[in-house]
N, C-alpha and C positions, 0 to 999 in steps of 0.2 A: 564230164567225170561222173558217172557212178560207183555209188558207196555200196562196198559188201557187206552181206544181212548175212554171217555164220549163226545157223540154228542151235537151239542148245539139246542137250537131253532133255527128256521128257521129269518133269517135276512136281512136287508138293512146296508150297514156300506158304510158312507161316508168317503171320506179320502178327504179334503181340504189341500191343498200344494201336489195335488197326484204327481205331474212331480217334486217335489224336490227330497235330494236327502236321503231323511231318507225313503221316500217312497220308493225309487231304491233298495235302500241297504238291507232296514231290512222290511217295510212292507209287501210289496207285494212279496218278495220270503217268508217271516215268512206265512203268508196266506198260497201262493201256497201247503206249507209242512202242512199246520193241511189238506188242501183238497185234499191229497195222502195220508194222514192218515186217512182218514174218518171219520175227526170229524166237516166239513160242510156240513149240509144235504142239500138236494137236495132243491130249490128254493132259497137258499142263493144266495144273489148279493154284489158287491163292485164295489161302483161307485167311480170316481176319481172326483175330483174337482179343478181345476186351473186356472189362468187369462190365461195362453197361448189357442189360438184358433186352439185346432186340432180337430179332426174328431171321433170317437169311433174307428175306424180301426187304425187310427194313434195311440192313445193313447196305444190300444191294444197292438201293434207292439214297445213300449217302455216298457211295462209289459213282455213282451215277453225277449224284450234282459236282464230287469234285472234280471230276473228269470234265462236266461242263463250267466250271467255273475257268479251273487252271490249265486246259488245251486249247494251242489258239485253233479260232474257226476252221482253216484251213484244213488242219487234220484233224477235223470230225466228222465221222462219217457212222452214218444213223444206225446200218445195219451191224459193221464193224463193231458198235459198241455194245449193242446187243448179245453180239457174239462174247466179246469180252465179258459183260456182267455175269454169264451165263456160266464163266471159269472159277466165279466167286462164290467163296463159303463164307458161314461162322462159327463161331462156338463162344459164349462167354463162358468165362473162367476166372479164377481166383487166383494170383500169383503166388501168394502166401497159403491158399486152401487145398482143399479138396475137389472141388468143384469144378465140374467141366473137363476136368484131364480125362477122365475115361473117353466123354465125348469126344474129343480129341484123339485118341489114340483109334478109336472105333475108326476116325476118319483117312488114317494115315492107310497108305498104301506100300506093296512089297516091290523091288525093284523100279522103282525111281526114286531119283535125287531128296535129299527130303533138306530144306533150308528153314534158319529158325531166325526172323529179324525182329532182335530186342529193339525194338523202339519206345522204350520205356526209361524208367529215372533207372539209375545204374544201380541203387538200392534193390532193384527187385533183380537184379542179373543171376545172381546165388538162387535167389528164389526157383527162379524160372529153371537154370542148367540144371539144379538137384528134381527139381520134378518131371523135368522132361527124362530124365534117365530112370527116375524110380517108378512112371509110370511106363516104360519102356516105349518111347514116343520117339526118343533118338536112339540111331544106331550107331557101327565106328564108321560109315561114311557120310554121317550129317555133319552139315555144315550150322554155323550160330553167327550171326553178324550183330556186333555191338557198335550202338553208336559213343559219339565223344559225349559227356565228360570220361575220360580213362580215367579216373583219380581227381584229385585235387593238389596230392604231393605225393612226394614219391613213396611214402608208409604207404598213403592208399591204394596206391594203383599198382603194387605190389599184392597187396590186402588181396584187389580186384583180380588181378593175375592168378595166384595161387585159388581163389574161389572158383574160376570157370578153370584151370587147370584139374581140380577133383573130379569134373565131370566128361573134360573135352581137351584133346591134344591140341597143338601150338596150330597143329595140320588143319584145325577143323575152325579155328577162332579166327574168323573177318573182323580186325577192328576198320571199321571205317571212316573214312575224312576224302567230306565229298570234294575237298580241292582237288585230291591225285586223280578225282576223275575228268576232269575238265581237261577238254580237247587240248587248248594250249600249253596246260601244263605237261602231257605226254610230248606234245611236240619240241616241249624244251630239251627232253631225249633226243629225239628225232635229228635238232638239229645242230646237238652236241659229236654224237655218235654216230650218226650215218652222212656228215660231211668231213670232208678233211679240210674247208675251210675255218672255220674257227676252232678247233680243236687244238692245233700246234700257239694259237695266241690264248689257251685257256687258261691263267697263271700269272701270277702275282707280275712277273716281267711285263707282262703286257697290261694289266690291270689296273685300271686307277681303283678305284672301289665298284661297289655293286651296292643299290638301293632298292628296297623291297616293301612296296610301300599296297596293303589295304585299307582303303578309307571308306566308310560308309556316311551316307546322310543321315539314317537314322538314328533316333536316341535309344537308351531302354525300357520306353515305356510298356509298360503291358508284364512285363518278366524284370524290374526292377529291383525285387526280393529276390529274384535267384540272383541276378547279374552281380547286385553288392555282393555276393558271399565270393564270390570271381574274381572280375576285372579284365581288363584288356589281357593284360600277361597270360592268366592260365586261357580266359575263353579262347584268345588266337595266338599270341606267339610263342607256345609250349608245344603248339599242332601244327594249325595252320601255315603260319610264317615259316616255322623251325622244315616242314617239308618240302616248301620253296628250297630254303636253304641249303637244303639238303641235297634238291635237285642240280640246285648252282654250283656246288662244289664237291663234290662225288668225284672217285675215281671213275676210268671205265670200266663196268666190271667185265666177268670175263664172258658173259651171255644174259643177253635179257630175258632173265629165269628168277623167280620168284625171291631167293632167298640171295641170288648172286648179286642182286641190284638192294637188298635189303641188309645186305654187309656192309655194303660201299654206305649207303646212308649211315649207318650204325658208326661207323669208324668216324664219319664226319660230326656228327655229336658229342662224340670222346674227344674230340682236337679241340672244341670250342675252350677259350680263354674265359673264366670268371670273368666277367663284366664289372669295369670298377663306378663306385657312385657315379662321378661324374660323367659318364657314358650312359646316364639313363636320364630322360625327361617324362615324367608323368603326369597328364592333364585332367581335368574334370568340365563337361563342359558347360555351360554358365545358362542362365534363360535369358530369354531375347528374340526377336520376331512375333512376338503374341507366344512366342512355347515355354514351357517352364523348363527348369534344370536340371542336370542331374540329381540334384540331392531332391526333391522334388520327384522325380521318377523312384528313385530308390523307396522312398519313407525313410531317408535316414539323414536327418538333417546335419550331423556327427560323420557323416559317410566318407572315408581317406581312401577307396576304393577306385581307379583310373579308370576313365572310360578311353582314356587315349595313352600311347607310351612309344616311345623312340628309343632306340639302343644301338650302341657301338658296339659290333661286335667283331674280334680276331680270329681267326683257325690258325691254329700251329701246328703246321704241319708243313711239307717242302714246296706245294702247288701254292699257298696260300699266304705266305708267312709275310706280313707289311701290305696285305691289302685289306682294310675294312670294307665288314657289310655293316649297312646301315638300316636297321629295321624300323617301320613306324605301322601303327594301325590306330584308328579311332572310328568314335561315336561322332555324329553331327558333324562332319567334314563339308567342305566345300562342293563337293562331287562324289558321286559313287563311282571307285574306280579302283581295278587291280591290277598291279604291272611289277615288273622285274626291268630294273633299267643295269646294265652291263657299260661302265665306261670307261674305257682303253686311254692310256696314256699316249704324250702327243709324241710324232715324230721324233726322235734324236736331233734331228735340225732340218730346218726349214729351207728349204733353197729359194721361196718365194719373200717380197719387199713387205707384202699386205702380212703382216703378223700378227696385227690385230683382228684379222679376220677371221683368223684361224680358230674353230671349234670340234671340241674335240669327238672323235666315232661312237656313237652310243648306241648299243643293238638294245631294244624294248621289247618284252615282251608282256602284250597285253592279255590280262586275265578275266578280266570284264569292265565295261560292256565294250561290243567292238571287237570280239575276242581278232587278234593274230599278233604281227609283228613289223618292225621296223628299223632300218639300221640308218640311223646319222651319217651322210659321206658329206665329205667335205668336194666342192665341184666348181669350175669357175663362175664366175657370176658373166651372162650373157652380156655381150654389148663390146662398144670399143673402148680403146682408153686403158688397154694395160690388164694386167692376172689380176685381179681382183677375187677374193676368195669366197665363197658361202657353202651353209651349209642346210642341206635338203635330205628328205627322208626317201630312201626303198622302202616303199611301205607293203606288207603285204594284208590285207581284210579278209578274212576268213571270207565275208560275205560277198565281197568281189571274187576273189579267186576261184571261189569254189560254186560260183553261182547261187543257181537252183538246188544244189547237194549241201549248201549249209544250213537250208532250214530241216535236212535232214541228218544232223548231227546229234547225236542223243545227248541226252542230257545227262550230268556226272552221273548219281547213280543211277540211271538206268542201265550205263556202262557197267558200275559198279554191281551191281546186282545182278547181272549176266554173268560179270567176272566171276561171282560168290557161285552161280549155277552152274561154270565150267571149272569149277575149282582151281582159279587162278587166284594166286594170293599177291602177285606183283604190288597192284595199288593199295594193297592193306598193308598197315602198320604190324611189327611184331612187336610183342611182351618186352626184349629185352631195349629196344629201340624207346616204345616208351618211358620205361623205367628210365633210360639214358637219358632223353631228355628232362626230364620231373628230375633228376640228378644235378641238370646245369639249371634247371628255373631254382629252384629252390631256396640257395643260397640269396639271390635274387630278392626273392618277396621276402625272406626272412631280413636281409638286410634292412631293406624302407618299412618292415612293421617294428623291428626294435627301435629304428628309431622315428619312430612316429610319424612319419613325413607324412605331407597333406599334398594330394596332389593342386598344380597349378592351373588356373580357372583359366577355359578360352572361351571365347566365343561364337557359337553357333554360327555355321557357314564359314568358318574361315581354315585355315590350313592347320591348326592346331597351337597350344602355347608360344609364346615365345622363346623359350629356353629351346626348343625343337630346334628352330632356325641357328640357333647359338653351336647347338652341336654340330654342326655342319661349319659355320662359317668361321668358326674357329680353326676349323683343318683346311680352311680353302676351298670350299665344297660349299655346294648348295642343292636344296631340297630340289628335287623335281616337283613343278607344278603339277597340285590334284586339281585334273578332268577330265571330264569324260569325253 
């Protein structure tokens, strides 16, 4: 199997916050890998933008190391990169000043693409959209890619809305959430809407619930003064989770076209049911193993802020009405792992003696690591002696299936950031979507801060509180094991 390289137009893409560290990690090695895949033609440029005062050759020689730090060996290749660095500018600039815009506009070019990625604190967004227009830097076909935080509640991210709206149409604003870019998660489209096998059992009929479960190992050391001001709820399940969800339980829309698949999300936000307390568990998690604890990361020894949270959640609506999603994500989990598990209710009746055998079909999809998928059939168990029942996975591995072609799978945004250069706005969030969601979190955190709640201590490497397990085994149900 080989993977098709669609080239893009020829472009300017600025990267503002270039010397941090999202730039290091995931930008500019994401880039380096689509222009060894041959899908930046030839005149593309990508300028950096930052307050620090380096040089173009210094900045270079920082694009350089992160490229060698965060590409694996395999695809680096000496001349290649050369070529690449060679595509690289700078300019320092003052987001709030004067300084440097002119430079900047001196640099921009007429007829190509011209992209503008805030990779910066959402405080300076205003800053940046009012200067790029009044320095005449952006045109009406520039593009602006914002990353999350979108807000913090829904006054702000309204606030945030209507502030790049003075500058830039709905048409031109990439909010980005690098989950929609991940291979699996498009395939969850894939293989909703281009099979007619699971589609007709997509529905509360056939559904027992659905779990949606991000767990990480680490804690928040390092970013513990921003995390407190957060928490589990807004960092991930206001975005992250919430677009899973959204993938899960979508109509079909009428064409996989930008705004026709961002309705179908949209309406699915509007059907969510208030979550009532007891449908919410909120952890903290404890020190132990030689590492210290949340409150400890934080500096806030007083800290009621969740590093972990579980929720029951309803859609009311005719596809969905009596089936729970059950959502969880944490800090310091047992495993790093992301999956969507789908599990169907049993038979109407059983014609076989073995009934305790019987387990029920579960299609998984995995979101890292491991990336692919897997469906639960229930099959005889080999041997004599009678139907004896088990159950075995169709498993499918990205890394098997696909070979040699899955170490050429790009990475979320480098997808993502192709998207933004062919002006596909599919895997970006809109304004009102957002807003919808910060509309159902809301209530949410206002509830647990009137009244005071603390979240519940678990501890490091395990599956998270116990009250987590309660929500589940109270309805019959149990967590799926976090691993990797």
């Amino acid at each position: 199997m080989v993977s098709r390289v669609i080239p893009v137009d020829t472009f300017d893409l600025v990267i503002f916050g270039g010397t941090g560290d999202l730039a290091r990690r995931k930008i500019f090695p994401g880039l380096y890998r689509r222009f060894l895949a041959g899908q930046m033609p030839e005149g593309s440029r990508i300028i950096g933008a930052a307050r620090a005062d380096l040089t173009e050759a210094a900045f270079r020689a920082t694009v350089r190391e992160a490229i060698d730090e965060f590409v694996p060996e395999a695809r680096k290749d000496a001349a290649v990169i050369d070529a690449f660095i060679g595509r690289i500018g700078y300019v320092s600039i003052d987001a709030k000043g004067t300084g440097g815009w002119p430079d900047l506009r001196a640099m921009m070019r007429e007829n190509v693409v011209r992209a503008f990625y805030f990779s910066v604190a959402p405080v300076l967004f205003g800053d940046i959209a009012e200067r790029l227009h009044e320095h005449g830097i952006a045109d009406a076909w520039s593009r602006i890619v914002v990353e999350k935080p979108f807000g913090r509640d829904l006054a702000s991210a309204r606030a945030l809305n209507e502030t790049l709206a003075k500058h830039f149409t709905e048409a031109q604003i990439y909010r980005i959430d690098h989950y929609l870019g991940k291979e699996t998660v498009q395939n969850l489209m894939a293989v909703r809407f281009a099979n007619i096998l699971f589609e007709p059992l997509w529905k509360a009929e056939y559904i027992d619930h659905v779990q949606i479960t991000v767990a990480e190992t680490v804690g928040v050391e390092g970013r513990g003064a921003y995390y407190d001001k957060s928490g589990a709820m807004r960092d991930m399940v206001q975005n992250h989770l919430m677009q899973l969800l959204c993938l899960i339980a979508m109509e079909p829309p009428y064409h996989f076209d930008p705004d026709a698949v961002r309705d179908e999300k949209l309406k699915v936000i509007r059907a969510l049911d208030a979550v009532k307390p007891e449908d919410i568990v909120r952890g903290q998690y404890l020190a132990g193993g030689g590492q210290e604890g949340y409150v400890a990361h934080s500096e806030n020894p007083a800290s009621k802020t969740e590093s972990y949270i579980a929720l029951k959640v309803h859609i009311s609506n005719w596809r969905w009405k009596g089936t729970p999603f059950y959502l969880r994500t944490g800090k310091r989990l047992r495993a790093r792992a992301s999956e969507i598990a789908i599990t169907f209710k049993e038979p109407p009746h059983s014609i076989f003696d073995d009934a305790e055998g019987w387990r029920e079909n579960v299609l998984v999809i995995r979101l890292q690591p491991n990336e692919g998928m897997n469906l639960m059939m229930m099959i005889k168990e080999p041997g004599p002696g009678g139907m004896r029942l088990m159950q075995v996975p169709l498993d499918m591995a990205f890394a098997d299936a696909l070979g040699a072609d899955a170490e050429d799978i790009p990475d979320a945004y480098e997808r993502l950031i192709m998207d933004v250069i062919r002006g596909n706005q599919t895997l970006f969030m809109r304004g009102d979507e957002v807003e919808a969601a910060w509309a159902w979190a809301d209530p949410i955190i206002q509830g647990w801060e009137e009244r005071g709640m603390k979240p519940q201590g678990y501890d490091p490497g395990s599956s998270g509180p116990e009250d987590a397990l309660m929500l589940m085994h109270k309805d019959g149900r149990r967590w799926r094991e976090i691993r990797e």
